[in-house]
Every structure is written in C-alpha cells, then in structure tokens.
C-alpha positions in Angstrom: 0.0 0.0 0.0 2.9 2.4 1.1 4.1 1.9 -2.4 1.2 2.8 -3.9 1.4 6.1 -2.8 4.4 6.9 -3.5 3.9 6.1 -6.8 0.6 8.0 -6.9 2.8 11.3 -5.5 5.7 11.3 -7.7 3.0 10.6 -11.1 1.0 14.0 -9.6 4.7 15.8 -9.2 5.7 15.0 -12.5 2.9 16.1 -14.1 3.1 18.8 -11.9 6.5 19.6 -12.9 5.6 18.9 -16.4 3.0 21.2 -16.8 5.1 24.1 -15.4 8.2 23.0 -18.1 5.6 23.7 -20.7 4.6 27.2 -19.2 8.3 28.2 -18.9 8.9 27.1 -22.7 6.1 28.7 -24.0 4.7 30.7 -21.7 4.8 34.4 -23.4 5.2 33.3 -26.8 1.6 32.3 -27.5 -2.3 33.5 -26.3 -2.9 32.2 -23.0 -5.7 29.8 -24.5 -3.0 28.1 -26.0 -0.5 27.6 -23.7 -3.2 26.4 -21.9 -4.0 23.9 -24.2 -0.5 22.6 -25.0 -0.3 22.1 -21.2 -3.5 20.3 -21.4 -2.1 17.7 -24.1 1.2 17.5 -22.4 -0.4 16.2 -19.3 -2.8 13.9 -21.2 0.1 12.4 -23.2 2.2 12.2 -19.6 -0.6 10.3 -18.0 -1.5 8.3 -20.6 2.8 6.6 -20.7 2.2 6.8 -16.9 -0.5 4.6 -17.0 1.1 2.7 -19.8 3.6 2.0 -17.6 2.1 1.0 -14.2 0.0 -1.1 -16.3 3.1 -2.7 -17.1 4.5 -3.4 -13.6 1.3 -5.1 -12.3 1.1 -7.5 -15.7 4.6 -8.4 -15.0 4.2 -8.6 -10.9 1.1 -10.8 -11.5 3.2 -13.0 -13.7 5.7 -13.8 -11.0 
C-alpha cells in the first residue's frame, strides 16, 4: 500500500513539474488559451505513458 502512494505522489509531481516545463517554454510566446491547451495535451500524453507503464508493472508482478 505504502508503495502505492508513492507512486501515486511522484506521477502527480511529474505532471506537476511537467506542466510548469511547458509554461516556462512557451509561456509568453503564444495567447494564454493556447499555452493552456498545449499544457493540457502534455499532461494527457504524460498520463497516458504513466499509466502505460504501471500497467506494465502489475502485468509483470502478477506473472511472478
């Protein structure tokens, strides 16, 4: 369980982390509408190979 939530806190930092990467890159370049967005994809991309990847350690954990 205690692992769990680590691994829940570290995928909400990252994404976290990764939305505020975007801002820093773009942020002042485009409309606020689509910096905005671009951080919305970003996160939805980062999630998505998050989940992609847990899924992964509990197909192979089951395995053993």
């Amino acid at each position: 369980m205690k692992e769990i939530l680590v691994y829940l806190f570290v995928a909400i930092s990252s994404l976290l982390l990764w939305t505020y990467v975007v801002h820093m890159l773009i942020g002042g370049l485009v409309s606020p509408e689509t910096e905005l967005w671009v951080m919305i994809i970003a996160v939805a991309i980062g999630a998505v190979i998050m989940g992609a990847m847990a899924w992964d350690v509990v197909r192979r954990r089951r395995k053993r």
